[in-house]
Structure formats: structure tokens, C-alpha cells
C-alpha positions as CSV (number, residue, x, y, z in Angstrom):
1,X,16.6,12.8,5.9
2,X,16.8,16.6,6.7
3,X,18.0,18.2,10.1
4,X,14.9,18.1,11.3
5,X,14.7,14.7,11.5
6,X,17.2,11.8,13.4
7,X,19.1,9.6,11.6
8,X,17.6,6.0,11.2
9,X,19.6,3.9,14.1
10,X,18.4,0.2,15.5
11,X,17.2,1.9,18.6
12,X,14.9,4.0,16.9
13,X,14.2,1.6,14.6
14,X,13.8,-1.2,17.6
15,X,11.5,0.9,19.1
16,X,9.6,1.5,16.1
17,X,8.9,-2.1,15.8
18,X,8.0,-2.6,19.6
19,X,5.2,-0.2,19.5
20,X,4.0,-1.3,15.9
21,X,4.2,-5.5,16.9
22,X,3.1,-4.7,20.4
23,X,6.6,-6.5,21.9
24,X,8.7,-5.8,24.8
25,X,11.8,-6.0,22.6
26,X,13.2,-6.9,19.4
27,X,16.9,-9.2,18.1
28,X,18.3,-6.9,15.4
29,X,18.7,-10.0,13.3
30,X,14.8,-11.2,13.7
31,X,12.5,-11.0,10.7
32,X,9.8,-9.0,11.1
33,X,7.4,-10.8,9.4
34,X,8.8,-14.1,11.6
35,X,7.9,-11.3,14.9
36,X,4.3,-11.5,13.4
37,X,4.5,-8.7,11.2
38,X,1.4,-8.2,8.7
39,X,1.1,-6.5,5.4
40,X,-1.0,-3.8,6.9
41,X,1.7,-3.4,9.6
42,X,4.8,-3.1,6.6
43,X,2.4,-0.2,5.7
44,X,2.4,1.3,9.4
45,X,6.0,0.8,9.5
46,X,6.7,2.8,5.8
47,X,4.9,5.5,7.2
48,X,6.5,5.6,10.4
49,X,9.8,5.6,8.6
50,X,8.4,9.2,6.6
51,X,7.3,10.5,9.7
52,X,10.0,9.9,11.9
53,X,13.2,10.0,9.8
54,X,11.7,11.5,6.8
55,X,12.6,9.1,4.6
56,X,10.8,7.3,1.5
57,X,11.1,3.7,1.5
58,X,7.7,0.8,0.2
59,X,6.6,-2.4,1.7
60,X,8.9,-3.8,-0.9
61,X,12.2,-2.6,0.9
62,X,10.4,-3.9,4.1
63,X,10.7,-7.8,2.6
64,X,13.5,-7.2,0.8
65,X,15.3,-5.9,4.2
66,X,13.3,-7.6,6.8
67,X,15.7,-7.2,10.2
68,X,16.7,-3.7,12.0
69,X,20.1,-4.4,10.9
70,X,19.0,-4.7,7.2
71,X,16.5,-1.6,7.4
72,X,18.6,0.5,8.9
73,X,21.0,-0.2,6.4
74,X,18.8,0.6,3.4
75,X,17.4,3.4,5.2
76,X,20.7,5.1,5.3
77,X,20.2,4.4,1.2
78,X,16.8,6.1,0.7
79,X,15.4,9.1,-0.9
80,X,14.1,11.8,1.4
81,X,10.1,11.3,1.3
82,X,8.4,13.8,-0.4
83,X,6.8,16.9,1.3
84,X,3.5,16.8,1.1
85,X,1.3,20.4,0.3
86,X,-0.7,22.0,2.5
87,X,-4.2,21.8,3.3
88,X,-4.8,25.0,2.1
89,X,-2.9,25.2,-0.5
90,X,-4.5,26.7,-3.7
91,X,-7.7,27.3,-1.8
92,X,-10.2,29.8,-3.5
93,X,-11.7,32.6,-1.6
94,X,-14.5,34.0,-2.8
């Protein structure tokens, strides 16, 4: 996480998941595979954690930490994602 992104909380998290599931709300102790939660949506939700908190986390910590209270817990445990290089970088000009 770096200051330009917010710390992982359940509300952020919680609204994560309510945009990604298409709910009105979410229980903090609810699985989100049990809330309908795909394999392609784990995927939406590890890159909405790099994008929003900046932080680098796989579909594995997903099932292994399936509730917001789990996630934000092993959120506040993981590795700042990666930057990623520009578009342009080491472009030729000719």
C-alpha cells in the first residue's frame, strides 16, 4: 500500500464486493463464493484489490480468506503490487 492509496477497510472492501456480485449489501462473515462469487469474478476482485489499495494478493488468498473480515485481514498482510512500466517505455524513435 503506498500513500496514494487507502488502507484496505470492510467498507471499502464491502463495497468492492457489492459492485463486483451485483448486491445491495454484504455480512462481513459471508463467503464470497456462497454470495455467488465465480472464478472469473476472484479474478476481478484481485485486480480491484491492485487498483484500489495497491496491493498484490491471487485467487488463492481469495479461497483461502473468503469473508471481508478474512480479506481485510490478509490484505493488511500483503505485498504492495508491482508497478507496472509504461506504455512507452523503451520505445524506439526512428
Amino acid at each position: 500500500m503506498s500513500p496514494a492509496h487507502p488502507a484496505p477497510t470492510p467498507d471499502l472492501l464491502r463495497a468492492i464486493w457489492c459492485e463486483l456480485l451485483g448486491l445491495d449489501r454484504v455480512d462481513d462473515e459471508a463467503s464470497f463464493f456462497t454470495l455467488s462469487g465465480s472464478s472469473v469474478d476472484a479474478l476481478r476482485l484481485v485486480d480491484r484489490v491492485r487498483t484500489t489499495f495497491g496491493l498484490a494478493i491471487s485467487v488463492r488468498t481469495v479461497i483461502e480468506a473468503p469473508t471481508v473480515t478474512q480479506l481485510v485481514e490478509a490484505l493488511r498482510q500483503a505485498p504492495p503490487a508491482p508497478t507496472r512500466p509504461s506504455l512507452t517505455q523503451g520505445r524506439h524513435t526512428e
